[in-house]
C-alpha positions as CSV (number, residue, x, y, z in Angstrom):
1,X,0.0,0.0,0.0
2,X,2.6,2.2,0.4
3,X,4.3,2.1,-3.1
4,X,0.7,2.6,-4.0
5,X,0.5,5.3,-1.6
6,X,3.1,7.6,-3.2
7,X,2.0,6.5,-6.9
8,X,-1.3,8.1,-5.4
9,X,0.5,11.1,-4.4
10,X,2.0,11.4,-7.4
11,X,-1.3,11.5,-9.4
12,X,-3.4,14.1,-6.8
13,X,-0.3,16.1,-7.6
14,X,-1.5,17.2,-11.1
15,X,-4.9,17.9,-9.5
16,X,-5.8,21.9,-9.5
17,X,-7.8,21.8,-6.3
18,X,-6.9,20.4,-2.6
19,X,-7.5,16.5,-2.9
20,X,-7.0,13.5,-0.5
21,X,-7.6,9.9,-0.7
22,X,-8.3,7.8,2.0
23,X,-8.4,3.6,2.4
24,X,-10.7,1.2,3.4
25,X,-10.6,2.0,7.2
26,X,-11.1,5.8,6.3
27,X,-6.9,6.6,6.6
28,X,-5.3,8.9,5.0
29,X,-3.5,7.8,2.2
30,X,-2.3,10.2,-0.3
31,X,-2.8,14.4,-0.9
32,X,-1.0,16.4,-2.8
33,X,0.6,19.7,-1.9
34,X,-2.4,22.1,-2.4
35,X,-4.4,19.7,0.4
36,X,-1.1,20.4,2.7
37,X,-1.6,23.8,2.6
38,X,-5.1,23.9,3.2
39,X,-5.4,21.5,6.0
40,X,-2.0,22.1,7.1
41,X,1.3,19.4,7.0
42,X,1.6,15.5,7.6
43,X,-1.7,14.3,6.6
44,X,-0.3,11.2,5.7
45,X,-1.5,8.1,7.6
46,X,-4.1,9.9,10.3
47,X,-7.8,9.2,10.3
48,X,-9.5,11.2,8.3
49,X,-12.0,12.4,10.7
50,X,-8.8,14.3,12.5
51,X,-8.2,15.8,9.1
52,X,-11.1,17.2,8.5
53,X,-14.2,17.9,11.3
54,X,-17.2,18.6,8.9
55,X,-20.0,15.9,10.0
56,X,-21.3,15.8,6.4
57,X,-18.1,15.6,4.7
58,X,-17.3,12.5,7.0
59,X,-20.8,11.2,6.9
60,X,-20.2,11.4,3.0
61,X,-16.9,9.9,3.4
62,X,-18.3,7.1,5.1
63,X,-21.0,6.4,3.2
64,X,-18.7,5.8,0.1
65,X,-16.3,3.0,2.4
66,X,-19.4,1.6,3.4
67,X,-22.9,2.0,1.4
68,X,-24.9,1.1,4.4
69,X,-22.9,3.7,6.9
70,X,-26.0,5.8,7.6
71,X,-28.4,7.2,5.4
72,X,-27.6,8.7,1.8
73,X,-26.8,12.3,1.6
74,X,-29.6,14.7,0.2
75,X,-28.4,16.4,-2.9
76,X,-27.8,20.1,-3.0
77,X,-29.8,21.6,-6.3
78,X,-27.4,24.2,-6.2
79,X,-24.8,22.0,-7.9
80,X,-25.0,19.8,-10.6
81,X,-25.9,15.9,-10.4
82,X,-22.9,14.3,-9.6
83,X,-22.6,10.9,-12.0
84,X,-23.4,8.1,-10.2
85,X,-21.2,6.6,-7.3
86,X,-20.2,10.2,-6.5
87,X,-21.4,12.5,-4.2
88,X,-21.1,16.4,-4.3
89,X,-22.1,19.1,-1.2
90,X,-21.0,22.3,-0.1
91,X,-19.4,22.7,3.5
92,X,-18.0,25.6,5.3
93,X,-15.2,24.7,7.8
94,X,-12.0,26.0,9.4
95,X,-8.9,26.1,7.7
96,X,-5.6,28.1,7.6
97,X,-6.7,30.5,9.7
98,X,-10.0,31.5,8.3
99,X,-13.6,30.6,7.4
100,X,-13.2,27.8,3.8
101,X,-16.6,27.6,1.9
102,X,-15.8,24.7,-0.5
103,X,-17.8,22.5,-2.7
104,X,-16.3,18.5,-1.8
105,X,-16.5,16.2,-4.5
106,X,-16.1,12.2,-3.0
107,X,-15.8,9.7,-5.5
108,X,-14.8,5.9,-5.2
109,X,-11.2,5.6,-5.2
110,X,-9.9,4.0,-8.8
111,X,-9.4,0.1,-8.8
112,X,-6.4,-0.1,-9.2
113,X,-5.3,1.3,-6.2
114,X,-8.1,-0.9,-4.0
115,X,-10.5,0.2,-2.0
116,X,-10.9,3.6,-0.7
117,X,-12.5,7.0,-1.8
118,X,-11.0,10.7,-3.2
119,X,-12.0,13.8,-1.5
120,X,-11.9,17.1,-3.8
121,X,-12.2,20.4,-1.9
122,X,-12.9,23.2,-4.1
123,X,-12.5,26.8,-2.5
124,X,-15.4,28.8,-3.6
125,X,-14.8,31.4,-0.8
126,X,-13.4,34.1,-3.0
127,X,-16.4,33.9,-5.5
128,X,-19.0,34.1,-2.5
129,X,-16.8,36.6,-0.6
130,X,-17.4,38.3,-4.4
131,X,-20.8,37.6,-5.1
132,X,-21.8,38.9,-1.8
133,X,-19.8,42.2,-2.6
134,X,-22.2,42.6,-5.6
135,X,-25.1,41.3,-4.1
136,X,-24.2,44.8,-1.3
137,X,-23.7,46.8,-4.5
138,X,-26.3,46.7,-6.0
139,X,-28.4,47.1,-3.3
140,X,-26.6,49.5,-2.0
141,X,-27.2,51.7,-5.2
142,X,-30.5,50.6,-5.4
143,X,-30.9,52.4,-2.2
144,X,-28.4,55.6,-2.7
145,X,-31.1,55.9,-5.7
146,X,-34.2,55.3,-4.7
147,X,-34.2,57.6,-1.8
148,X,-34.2,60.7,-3.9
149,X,-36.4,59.3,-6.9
150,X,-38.7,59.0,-3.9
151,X,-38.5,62.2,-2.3
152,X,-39.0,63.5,-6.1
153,X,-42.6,61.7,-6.9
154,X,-43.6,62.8,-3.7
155,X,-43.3,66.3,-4.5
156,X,-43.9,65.7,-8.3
157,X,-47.2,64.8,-6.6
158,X,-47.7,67.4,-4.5
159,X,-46.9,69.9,-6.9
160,X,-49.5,68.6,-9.2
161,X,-51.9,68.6,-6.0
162,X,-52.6,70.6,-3.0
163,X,-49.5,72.9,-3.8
164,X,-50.6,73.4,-7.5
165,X,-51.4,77.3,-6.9
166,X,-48.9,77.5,-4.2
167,X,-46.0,79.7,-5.4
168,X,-43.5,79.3,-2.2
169,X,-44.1,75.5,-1.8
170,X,-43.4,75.3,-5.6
171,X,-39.8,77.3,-5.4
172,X,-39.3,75.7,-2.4
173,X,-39.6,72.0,-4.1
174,X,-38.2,72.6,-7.1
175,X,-35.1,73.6,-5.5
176,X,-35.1,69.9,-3.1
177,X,-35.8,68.2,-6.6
178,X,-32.7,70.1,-7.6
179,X,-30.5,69.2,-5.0
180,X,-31.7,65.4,-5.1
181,X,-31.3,65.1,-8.9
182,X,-27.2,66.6,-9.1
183,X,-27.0,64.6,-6.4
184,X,-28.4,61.3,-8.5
185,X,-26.0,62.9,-11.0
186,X,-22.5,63.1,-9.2
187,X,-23.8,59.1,-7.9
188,X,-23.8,57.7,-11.3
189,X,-20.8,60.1,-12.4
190,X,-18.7,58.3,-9.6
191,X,-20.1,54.9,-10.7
192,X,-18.9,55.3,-13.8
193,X,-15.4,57.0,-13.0
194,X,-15.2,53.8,-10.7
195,X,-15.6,51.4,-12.9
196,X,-13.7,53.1,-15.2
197,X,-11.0,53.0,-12.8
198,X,-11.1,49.0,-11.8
199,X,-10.9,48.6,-15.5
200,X,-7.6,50.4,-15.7
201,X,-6.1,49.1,-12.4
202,X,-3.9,46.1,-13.3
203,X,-2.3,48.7,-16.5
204,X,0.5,50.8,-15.1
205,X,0.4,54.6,-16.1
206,X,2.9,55.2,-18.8
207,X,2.7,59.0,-18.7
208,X,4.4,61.0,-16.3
209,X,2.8,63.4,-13.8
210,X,4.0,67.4,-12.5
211,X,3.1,66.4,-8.7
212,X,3.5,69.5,-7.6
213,X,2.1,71.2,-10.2
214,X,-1.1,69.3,-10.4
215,X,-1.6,70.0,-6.2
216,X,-0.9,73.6,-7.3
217,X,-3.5,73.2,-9.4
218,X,-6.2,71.4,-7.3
219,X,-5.4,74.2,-4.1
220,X,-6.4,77.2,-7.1
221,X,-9.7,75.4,-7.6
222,X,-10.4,74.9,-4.4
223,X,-9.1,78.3,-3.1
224,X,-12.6,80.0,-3.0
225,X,-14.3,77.5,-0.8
226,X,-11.4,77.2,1.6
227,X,-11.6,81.2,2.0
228,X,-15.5,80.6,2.2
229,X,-14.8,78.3,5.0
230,X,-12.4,80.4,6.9
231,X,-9.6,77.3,6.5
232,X,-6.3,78.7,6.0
233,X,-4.3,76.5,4.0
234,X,-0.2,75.6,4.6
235,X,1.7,74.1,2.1
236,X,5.4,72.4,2.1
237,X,7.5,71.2,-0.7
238,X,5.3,72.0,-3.7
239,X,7.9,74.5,-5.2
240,X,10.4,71.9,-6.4
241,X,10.3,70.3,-9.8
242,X,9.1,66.6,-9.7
243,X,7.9,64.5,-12.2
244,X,6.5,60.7,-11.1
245,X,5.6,58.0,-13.1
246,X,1.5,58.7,-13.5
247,X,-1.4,59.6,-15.0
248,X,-2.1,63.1,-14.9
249,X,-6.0,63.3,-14.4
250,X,-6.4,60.1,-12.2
251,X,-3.9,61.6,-10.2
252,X,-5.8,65.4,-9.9
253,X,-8.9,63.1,-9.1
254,X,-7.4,61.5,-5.9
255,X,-6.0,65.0,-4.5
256,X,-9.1,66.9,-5.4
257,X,-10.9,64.0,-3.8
258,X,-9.1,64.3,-0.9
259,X,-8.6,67.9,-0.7
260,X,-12.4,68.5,-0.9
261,X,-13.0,65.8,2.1
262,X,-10.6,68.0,4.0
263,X,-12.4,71.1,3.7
264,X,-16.1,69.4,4.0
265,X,-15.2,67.4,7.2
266,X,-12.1,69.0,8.6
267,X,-12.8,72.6,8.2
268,X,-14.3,72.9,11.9
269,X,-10.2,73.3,12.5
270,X,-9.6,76.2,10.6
271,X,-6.5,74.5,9.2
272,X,-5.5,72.5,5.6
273,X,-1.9,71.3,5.2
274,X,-1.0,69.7,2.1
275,X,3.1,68.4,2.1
276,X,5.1,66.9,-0.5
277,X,7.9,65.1,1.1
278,X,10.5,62.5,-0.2
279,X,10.7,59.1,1.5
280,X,14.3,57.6,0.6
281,X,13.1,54.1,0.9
282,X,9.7,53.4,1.3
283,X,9.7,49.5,2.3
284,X,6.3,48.3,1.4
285,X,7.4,49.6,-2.4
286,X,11.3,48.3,-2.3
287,X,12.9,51.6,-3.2
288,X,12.1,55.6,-3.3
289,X,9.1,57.2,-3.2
290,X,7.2,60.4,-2.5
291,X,4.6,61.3,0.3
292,X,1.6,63.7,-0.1
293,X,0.1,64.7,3.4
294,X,-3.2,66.1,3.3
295,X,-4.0,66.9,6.6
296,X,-6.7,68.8,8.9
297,X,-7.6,69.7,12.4
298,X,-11.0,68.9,12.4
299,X,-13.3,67.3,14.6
300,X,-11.2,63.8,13.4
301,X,-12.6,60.5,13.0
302,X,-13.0,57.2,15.8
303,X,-10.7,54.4,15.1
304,X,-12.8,51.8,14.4
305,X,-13.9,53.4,10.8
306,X,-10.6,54.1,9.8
307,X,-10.1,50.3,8.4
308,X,-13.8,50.7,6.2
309,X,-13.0,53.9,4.9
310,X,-12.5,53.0,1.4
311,X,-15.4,50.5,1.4
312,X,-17.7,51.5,-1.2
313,X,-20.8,53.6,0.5
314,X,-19.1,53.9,3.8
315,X,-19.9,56.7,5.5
316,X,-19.1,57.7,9.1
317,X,-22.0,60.1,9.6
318,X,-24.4,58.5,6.9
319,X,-26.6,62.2,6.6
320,X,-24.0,64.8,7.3
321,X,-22.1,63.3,4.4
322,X,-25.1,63.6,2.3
323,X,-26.1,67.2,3.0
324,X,-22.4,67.6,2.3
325,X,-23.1,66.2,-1.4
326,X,-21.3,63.0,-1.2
327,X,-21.4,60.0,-2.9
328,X,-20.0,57.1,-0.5
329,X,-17.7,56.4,-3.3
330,X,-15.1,59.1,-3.0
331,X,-12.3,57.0,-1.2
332,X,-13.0,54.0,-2.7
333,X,-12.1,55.7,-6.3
334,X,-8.8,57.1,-4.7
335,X,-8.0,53.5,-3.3
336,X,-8.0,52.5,-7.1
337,X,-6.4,54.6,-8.6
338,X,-3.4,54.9,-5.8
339,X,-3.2,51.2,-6.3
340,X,-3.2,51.6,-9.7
341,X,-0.2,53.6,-9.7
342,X,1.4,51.2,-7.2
343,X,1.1,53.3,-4.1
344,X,-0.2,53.2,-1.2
345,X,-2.6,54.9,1.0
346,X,-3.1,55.1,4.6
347,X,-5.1,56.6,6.9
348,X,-4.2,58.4,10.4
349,X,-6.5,60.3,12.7
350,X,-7.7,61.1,16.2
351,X,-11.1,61.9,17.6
352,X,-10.8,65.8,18.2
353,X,-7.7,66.2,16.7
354,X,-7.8,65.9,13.1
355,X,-6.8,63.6,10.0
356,X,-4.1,62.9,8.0
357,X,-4.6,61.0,4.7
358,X,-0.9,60.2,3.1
359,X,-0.6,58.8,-0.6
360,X,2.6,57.0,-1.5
361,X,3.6,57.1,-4.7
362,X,6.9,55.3,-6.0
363,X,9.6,57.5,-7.5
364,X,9.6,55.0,-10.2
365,X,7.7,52.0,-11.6
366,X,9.3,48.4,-11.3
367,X,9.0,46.5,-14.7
368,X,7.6,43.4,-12.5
């Protein structure tokens, strides 16, 4: 059995997808590397049930030693009908350190190598973990949408109603259905500039960006409603020539982006600095690279959002964020697009005493 045994081995090898096969007496005789590091080392020659602790994965394990080992399993009709002598299910379980959902395929282990059966795990945890995500999506835009097409009938309604002959209710809707439809607008805008974005994310910029230039430029846009806020805005290191590996407009996106969140939810401090420093070896990007700080001294944010920040539709304060016009989507386009450009972004703040949000851009792109 065990010349068989490593013959066995040898074969589960060329499988794509974790795989074990067990004897007669339910012992582990054979898995190939991708099982190892699933289930973790020296399966070889330990009960299965000490392998893997899923009662319907055993029970189905079982069944196929031993046809009269408890009753048959019921199919799942969300997978197809296994051919027959083979049974298919989908289990969740523990493994390396986090929550597996799998589809396990146990068929009859072939003749030649006796009795026995073959356990297939395939990990569909990424493509839940993923469908989920879409499933949130879409109804999370279902619901950043409806809201105001709501609001809008209602007063559509009304207008054509009670307030029919009512000149001040009129203005006064009109300008909510207004505010509700740019708001509508900028939502699908930012859906589209994100997806747009994903799109573009595993192709490196080939263009080169004027970093300091372009935050020259974002600061002149957004002069007037820093000075209509009453924030007086510092900045450091923008008067030296550098040009980065990057594209131009995605990179005006992120800083505007980010600039704009400063002045919405940080202006309570009175205070916008925006730095453009030199890091002479940034380690999570092997080499040089070039830090923009943009930083406030507002009212800050608790530590527990600060990981979910760039989720899509994340919001801190769900309705000051829309009164302030935004979209939910904001970070999770500058997330993108920094990633895009091999960078990184990260996130530092204190209730009460402001935040700091530093992009990290390399001062040169590997060829890997």
């Amino acid at each position: 059995m065990l010349g068989a045994g490593r013959r066995l081995s040898g074969l589960l090898d060329g499988v794509p997808v974790p795989m074990l096969a067990v004897d007669r007496d339910a012992r582990v005789i054979a898995a190939n590397g991708l099982a190892g590091a699933l289930l973790g080392p020296d399966l070889l020659n330990r009960p299965f049930v000490t392998v893997l602790r899923h009662p319907a994965i055993v029970q189905a394990v079982d069944r196929m030693l031993d046809p009269e080992a408890g009753p048959p399993p019921v199919p799942d009709p969300a997978l197809p009908t296994p051919p027959d002598g083979v049974v298919t299910l989908r289990a969740q379980f523990a493994a390396d350190g986090r929550d597996v959902l799998a589809e396990v395929t146990v068929a009859p282990l072939p003749s030649p190598f006796g009795p026995g059966a073959t356990i297939a795990l395939l990990d569909r945890s990424v493509a839940e973990e993923a469908e989920q995500m879409r499933r949130d999506f879409v109804a999370n835009v279902s619901h950043e949408l409806k809201t105001p097409l709501t609001a809008m009938i209602g007063f559509i309604e009304t207008l054509r109603g009670p307030a029919r002959d009512d000149a001040r209710a009129r203005d006064r809707f009109l300008d909510i259905m207004e505010r509700e439809a740019a708001r509508m607008n900028r939502l699908i805008s930012d859906l589209l500039s994100l997806s747009r974005v994903q799109s573009e994310e595993r192709r490196r910029p080939s263009g080169e960006a004027d970093l300091p230039g372009l935050l020259q430029g974002v600061l002149a846009i957004l002069a007037p409603r820093a000075e209509s806020a009453g924030v007086a805005v510092e900045t450091v290191g923008l008067d030296q020539p550098l040009r980065l590996p990057g594209d131009t407009d995605q990179l005006t996106q992120v800083f505007q982006n980010l600039i704009e969140n400063a002045l919405k939810y940080g202006g309570s401090g009175g205070m916008l600095r925006v730095a453009l420093t030199r890091i002479a070896h940034e380690p999570m990007l092997r080499g040089p690279a070039w830090a923009v700080t943009v930083e406030d001294r507002g009212e800050g944010i608790e530590e527990q959002h600060l990981p979910r920040l760039t989720e899509r539709f994340y919001r801190v304060d769900t309705h000051r964020s829309r009164a302030q016009g935004g979209t939910g989507l904001g970070l999770a386009i500058v997330k993108h697009i920094v990633s895009r450009h091999r960078g990184r972004l990260r996130i530092e703040s204190r209730l009460g005493e402001g935040s700091r949000f530093i992009v990290i851009l390399p001062e040169r792109l590997s060829r890997n």
